[in-house]
C-alpha positions, -999 to 999 in steps of 0.1 A, spaced: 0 0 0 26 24 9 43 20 -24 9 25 -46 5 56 -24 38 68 -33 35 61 -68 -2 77 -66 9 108 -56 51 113 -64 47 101 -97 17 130 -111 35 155 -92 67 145 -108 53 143 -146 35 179 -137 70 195 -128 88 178 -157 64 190 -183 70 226 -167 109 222 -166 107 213 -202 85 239 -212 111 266 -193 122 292 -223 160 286 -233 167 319 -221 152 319 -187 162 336 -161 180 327 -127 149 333 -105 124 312 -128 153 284 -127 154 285 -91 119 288 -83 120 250 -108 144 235 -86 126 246 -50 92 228 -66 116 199 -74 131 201 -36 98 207 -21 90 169 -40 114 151 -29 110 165 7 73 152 10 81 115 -8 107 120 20 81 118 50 65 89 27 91 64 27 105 75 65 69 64 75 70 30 53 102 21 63 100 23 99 65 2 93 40 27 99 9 13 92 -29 25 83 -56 22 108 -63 -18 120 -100 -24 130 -103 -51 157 -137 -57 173 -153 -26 182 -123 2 184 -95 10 163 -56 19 170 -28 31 147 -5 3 148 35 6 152 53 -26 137 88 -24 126 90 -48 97 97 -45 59 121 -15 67 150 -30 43 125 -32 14 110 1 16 144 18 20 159 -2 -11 126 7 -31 130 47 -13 163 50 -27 157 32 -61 125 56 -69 149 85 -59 173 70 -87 152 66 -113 126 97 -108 145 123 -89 183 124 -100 186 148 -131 219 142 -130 250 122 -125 262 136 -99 232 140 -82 228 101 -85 257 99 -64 253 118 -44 223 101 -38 236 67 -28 260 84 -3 236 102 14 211 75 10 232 57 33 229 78 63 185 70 67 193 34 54 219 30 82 195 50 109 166 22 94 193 -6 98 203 2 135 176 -10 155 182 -45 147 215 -37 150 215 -29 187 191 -42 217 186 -6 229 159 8 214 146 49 215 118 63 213 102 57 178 103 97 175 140 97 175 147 73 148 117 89 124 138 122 131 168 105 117 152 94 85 135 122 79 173 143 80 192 117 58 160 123 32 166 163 38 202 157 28 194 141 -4 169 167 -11 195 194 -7 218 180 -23 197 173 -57 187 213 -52 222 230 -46 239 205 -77 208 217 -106 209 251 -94 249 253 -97 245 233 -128 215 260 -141 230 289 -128 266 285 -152 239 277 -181 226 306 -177 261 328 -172 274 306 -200 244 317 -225 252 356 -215 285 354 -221 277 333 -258 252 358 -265 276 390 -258 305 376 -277 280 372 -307 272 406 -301 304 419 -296 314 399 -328 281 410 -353 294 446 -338 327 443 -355 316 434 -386 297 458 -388 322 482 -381 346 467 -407 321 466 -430 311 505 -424 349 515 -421 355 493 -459 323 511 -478 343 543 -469 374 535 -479 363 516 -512 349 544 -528 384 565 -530 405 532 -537 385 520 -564 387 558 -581 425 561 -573 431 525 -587 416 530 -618 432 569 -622 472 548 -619 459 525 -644 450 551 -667 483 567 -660 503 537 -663 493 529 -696 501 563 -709 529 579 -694 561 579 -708 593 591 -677 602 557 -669 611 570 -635 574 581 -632 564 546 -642 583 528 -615 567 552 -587 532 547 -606 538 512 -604 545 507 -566 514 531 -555 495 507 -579 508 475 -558 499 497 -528 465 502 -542 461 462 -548 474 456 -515 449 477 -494 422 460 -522 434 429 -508 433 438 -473 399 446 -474 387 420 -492 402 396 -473 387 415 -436 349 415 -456 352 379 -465 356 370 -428 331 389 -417 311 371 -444 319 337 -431 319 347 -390 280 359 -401 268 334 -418 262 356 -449 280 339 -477 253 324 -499 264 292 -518 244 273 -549 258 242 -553 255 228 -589 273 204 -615 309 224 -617 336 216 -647 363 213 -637 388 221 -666 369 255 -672 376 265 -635 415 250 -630 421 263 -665 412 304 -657 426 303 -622 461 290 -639 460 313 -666 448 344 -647 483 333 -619 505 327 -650 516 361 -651 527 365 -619 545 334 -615 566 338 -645 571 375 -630 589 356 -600 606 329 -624 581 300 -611 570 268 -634 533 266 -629 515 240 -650 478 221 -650 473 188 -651 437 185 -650 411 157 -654 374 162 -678 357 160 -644 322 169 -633 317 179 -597 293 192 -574 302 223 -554 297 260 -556 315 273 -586 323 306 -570 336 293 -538 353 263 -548 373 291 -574 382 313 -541 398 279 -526 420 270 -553 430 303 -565 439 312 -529 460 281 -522 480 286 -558 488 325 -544 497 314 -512 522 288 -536 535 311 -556 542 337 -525 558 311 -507 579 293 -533 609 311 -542 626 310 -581 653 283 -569 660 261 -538 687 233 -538 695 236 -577 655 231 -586 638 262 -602 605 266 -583 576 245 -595 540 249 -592 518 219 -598 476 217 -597 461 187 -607 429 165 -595 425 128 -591 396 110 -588 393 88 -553 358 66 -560 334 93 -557 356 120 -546 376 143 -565 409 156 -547 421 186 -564 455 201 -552 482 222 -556 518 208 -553 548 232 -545 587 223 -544 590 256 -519 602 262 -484 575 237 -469 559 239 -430 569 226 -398 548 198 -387 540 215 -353 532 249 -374 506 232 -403 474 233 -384 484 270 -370 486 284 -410 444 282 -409 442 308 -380 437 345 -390 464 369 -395 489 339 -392 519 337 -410 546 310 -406 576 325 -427 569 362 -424 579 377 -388 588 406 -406 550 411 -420 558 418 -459 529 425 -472 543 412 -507 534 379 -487 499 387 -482 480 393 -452 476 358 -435 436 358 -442 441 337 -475 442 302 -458 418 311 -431 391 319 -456 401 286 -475 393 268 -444 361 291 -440 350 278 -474 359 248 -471 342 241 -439 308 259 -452 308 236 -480 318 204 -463 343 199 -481 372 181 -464 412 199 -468 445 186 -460 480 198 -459 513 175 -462 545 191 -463 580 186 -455 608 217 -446 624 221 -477 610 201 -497 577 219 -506 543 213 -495 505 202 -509 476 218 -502 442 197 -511 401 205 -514 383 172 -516 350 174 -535 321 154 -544 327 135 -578 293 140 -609 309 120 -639 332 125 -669 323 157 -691 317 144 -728 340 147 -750 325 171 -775 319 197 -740 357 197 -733 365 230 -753 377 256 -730 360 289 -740 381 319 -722 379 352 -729 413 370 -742 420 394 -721 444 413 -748 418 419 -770 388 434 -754 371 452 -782 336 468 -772 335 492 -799 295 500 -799 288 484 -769 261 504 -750 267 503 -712 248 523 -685 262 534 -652 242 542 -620 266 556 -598 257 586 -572 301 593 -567 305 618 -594 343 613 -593 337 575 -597 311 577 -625 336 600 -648 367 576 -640 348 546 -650 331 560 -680 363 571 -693 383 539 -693 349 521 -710 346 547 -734 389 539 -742 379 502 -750 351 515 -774 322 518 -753 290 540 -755 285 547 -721 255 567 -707 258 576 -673 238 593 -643 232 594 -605 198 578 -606 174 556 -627 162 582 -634 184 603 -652 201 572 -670 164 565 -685 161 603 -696 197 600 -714 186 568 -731 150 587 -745 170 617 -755 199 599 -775 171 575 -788 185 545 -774 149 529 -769 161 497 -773 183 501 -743 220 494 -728 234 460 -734 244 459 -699 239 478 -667 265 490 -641 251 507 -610 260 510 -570 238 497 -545 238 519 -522 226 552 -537 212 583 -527 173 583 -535 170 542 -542 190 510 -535 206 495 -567 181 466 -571 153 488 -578 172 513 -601 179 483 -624 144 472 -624 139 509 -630 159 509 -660 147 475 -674 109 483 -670 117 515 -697 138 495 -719 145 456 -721 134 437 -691 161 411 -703 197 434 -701 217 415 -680 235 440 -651 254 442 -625 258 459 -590 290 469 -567 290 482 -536 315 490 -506 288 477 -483 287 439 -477 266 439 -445 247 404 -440 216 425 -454 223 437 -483 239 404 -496 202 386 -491 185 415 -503 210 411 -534 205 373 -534 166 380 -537 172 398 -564 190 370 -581 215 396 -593 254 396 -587 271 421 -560 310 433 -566 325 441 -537 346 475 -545 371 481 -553 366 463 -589 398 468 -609 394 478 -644 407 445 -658 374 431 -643 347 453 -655 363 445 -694 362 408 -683 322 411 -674 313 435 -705 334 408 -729 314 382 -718 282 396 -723 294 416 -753 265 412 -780 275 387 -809 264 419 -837 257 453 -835 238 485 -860 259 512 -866 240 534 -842 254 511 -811 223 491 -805 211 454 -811 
């Protein structure tokens, strides 16, 4: 009886205070979680006085002929406490801990229930229900002070997560701010010592034009490198993974490095495979081209007799395709290899050359890498070069008549008619930009707004519209998104476009990414505006510039 009773009344109470414990908010407070663990206390407490009262053989009311007593009996006690202290076990002990603590302190009312047959003296019956009903206290206490130590640091640990993601959301978007203002100047100054490069004629002028133009790419650098952290630490790079070929992608990142490498008398070579995989093209570009820089920054012309040698290739591993990039250069310690992933790190550059980059390269390869799931390893021996590696899902063989390579020829960017509209609010920026297009043969019409790029189109009766569309996001009466639309609504809703901004806050890359458009991060270089308009150049034009 005394063991339905306990079940009759612990066990509702019990389910009643679980449901609320589980219902508690993630984020609740100390006072609700200790107000939980009293109701929890206060439970354990009166099963307490329960099993006290069964193990010391208290019995219910005995009628015998015509009056009734309350009988006292001691028998049963070692069943009751082992079926006390097993229901405390199995129903009461949220934790490990708690469990044990529960069998040591169990063993303080089991030991008061054992002593009377232990000993011919005998007290008062008082006494020893007094002792059982302390060693239950003591188990109840203990259950209550271990949860609301274990709650409590929950708690403080939640508040501390939640201010470092604060802390860390609030220094993006500081970087982010402090890049969008420095963009704007850079990507106007870059293009200015292009133009000036290409043209000027003191060779000692060239040489300083040249190094404020590496100083130029190396702030670009910089703060591409800071914004594409950001990107990862937020959460706000957006990936499509598709069916990528891989020839088309190892073949432009080699060719677009080829310059530089010969520059610093390096062999770099391809050895590639007609493999399909599935990835994100875009991402899976950013890995490989950053691992072949960080090769050819690292190797130097000759070491040991060899003339330095650069090496990508892919091999197939059953349904995996490992694509890496070999190098005969100065190599990494064993204890330094996993430390080369960390930001700002740099194994062979105490004295911080920036020639050598930054140390974000590798850290956004592991960013990427890790986004897409995509395993990467490193092998590499001191002195003997090194092998960086990007595993990716494997699709199939790409047919044979699909293998051409089509790449555009960067020496021959002819876009003589070519009809390209900027949207750009910086009035310094717009001229800079609309002169080199126009050097290349563009027709360029320009303006501040949808608006006045629409009105230039009606007046020089362009009503067929641009070809393409160039505009800033962030502009002074409307976001870039909508001037496009703007500009496609009076012309041809199908002229593909583009959009730049200094800005790469986590929202406007989704409201970018909504818009199923692509965003440039500025500064864009010259050399990558041609690259766009060639590859949407139309296949004929009219004399007048339009389709």
């Amino acid at each position: 009886m005394w063991l339905l009773g306990l079940w009759g009344i612990a066990a509702p109470l019990a389910t009643y205070l679980l449901k609320k414990t589980i219902a508690l908010p993630k984020h609740a407070g100390v006072e609700e979680i200790e107000q939980m663990h009293w109701a929890w206390a206060a439970l354990v407490i009166l099963t307490s006085f329960w099993w006290a009262g069964g193990s010391f053989g208290l019995t219910p009311p005995d009628f015998s002929g015509h009056a009734h007593y309350l009988k006292l009996a001691r028998y049963g006690f070692f069943e009751y406490t082992l079926i006390s202290h097993a229901f405390t076990l199995l129903l009461l002990a949220p934790s490990l801990r708690a469990t044990l603590g529960s069998l040591v302190l169990g063993s303080i009312p089991f030991g008061f229930s054992m002593a009377p047959s232990l000993f011919s003296y005998r007290p008062a019956m008082l006494v020893w229900f007094s002792a059982q009903l302390i060693g239950y206290c003591f188990i109840a206490w203990f259950i209550f002070y271990n949860q609301k130590r274990a709650c409590v640091k929950g708690v403080i640990l939640d508040e501390a997560r939640s201010r470092a993601e604060a802390a860390k959301a609030e220094k993006n978007q500081l970087i982010a701010a402090i890049s969008h203002d420095l963009r704007q100047p850079l990507t106007t100054l870059g293009l200015k010592l292009n133009y000036i490069g290409r043209n000027i004629e003191s060779t000692h002028l060239a040489e300083d034009v040249s190094m404020a133009q590496r100083q130029v790419d190396a702030m670009e650098g910089m703060i591409n490198g800071a914004l594409d952290i950001c990107r990862l630490e937020s959460g706000t790079w957006n990936v499509e993974i598709q069916e990528v070929a891989l020839p088309s992608l190892l073949h432009g990142i080699v060719a677009d490095m080829q310059p530089l490498a010969e520059s610093k008398g390096l062999k770099l070579s391809l050895h590639g495979r007609p493999y399909l995989v599935r990835t994100d093209r875009h991402a899976l570009e950013r890995i490989v081209r950053n691992m072949v820089i960080n090769a050819v920054r690292y190797t130097p012309s000759e070491q040991g007799g060899k003339k330095g040698h650069i090496l990508v290739s892919c091999q197939r591993r059953g349904n995996r395709v490992k694509i890496s990039v070999w190098d005969n250069g100065i190599g990494i310690p064993e204890g330094r290899q996993k430390d080369i992933f960390k930001i700002y790190v740099q194994v062979d550059n105490p004295e911080r050359n920036r020639e050598k980059g930054f140390g974000l390269g590798l850290s956004i390869v592991q960013g990427l890498a890790d986004l897409l799931g995509h395993r990467l390893d490193v092998d590499s021996t001191p002195g003997r070069g090194s092998r960086f590696s990007v595993t990716v899902p494997f699709i199939g063989l790409i047919p044979p008549e699909l293998l051409a390579v089509h790449t555009v020829d960067n020496g021959d960017l002819d876009l003589t008619n070519m009809v390209v509209a900027i949207i750009e609010d910086n009035s310094d920026l717009r001229v800079e930009i609309s002169m080199r297009l126009i050097e290349h043969g563009c027709y360029v019409v320009a303006g501040e707004s949808s608006d006045d790029v629409i009105e230039q189109l009606r007046i020089e009766a362009l009503a067929s519209g641009p070809h393409f569309i160039l505009s800033d996001y962030r502009l002074e009466h409307e976001d870039g998104v909508v001037a496009i639309a703007a500009v496609r609504a009076a012309t041809d809703a199908s002229v593909p476009a583009i959009l730049w901004s200094g800005d790469t806050s986590s929202a406007v890359l989704k409201n970018v990414a909504a818009s199923g458009m692509t965003l440039l991060s500025k500064p864009v270089s010259e050399q990558t505006l041609l690259t766009i308009l060639a590859k949407h150049k139309p296949k004929t034009f009219t004399e007048s510039g339009c389709k």
